[in-house]
C-alpha positions as CSV (number, residue, x, y, z in Angstrom):
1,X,9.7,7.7,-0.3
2,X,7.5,8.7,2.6
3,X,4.2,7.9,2.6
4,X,1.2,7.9,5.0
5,X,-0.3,5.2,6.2
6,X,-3.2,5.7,3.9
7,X,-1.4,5.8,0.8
8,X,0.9,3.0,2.0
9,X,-2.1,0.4,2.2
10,X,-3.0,1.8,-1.2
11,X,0.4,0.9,-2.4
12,X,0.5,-2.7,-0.8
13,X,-3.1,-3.8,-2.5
14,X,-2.2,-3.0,-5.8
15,X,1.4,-5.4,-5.5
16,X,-1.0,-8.3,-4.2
17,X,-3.5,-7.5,-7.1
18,X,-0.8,-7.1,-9.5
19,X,1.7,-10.4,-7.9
20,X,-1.5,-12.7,-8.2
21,X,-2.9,-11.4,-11.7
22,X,1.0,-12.4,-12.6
23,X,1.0,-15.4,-10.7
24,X,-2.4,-16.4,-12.5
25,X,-1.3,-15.1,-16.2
26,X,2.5,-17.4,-15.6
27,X,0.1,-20.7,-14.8
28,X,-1.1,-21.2,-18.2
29,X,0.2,-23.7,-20.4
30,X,2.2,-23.9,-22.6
31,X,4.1,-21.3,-20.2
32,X,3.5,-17.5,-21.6
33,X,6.6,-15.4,-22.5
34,X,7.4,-13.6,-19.5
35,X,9.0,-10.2,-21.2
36,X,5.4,-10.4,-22.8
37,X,2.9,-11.5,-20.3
38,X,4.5,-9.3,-16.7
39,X,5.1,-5.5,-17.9
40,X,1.7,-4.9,-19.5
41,X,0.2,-6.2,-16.0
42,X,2.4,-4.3,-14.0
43,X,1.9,-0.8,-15.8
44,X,-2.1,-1.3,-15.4
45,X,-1.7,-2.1,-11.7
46,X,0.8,0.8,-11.8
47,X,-1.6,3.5,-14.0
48,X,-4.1,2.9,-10.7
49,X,-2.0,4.3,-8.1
50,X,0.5,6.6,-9.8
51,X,-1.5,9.8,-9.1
52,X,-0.2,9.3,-5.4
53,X,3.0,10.1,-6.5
54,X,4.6,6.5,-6.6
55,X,6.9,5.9,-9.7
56,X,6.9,2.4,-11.9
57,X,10.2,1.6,-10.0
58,X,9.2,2.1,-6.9
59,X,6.0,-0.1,-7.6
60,X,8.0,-2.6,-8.7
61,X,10.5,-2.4,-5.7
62,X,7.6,-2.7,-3.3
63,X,5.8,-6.1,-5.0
64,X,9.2,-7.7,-4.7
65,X,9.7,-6.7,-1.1
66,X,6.3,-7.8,-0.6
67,X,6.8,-11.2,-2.2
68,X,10.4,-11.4,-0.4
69,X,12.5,-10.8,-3.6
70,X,14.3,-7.9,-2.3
71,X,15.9,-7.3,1.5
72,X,15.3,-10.9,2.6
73,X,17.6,-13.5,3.6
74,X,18.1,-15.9,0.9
């Protein structure tokens, strides 16, 4: 995916919104169901920036580079 600078910030501040609404939603106690609670959260964080051309899994992809899931040294 290429993507202009622009559209790359775009990209980044919807994984922060979307990593700390999950991060927020996952506090509560008794701890929610995760297959429950995380995909409805990422698919409305997604719904915002897929008119610029950026798929579910590449949205995905990105919020766990972003939060060092993905390409990092473990």
């Amino acid at each position: 995916m290429h993507t202009t600078p622009e559209t790359d910030n775009a990209i980044r501040a919807a994984c922060r919104r979307c990593t700390k609404e999950i991060q927020q939603a996952m506090r509560k106690k008794p701890k929610p169901n995760w297959n429950e609670t995380v995909p409805p959260i990422i698919n409305k964080h997604h719904k915002k920036i897929e008119p610029l051309g950026v798929s579910l899994l590449e949205f995905v992809s990105f919020a766990g580079r972003l939060n060092g899931r993905f390409g990092a040294e473990q």
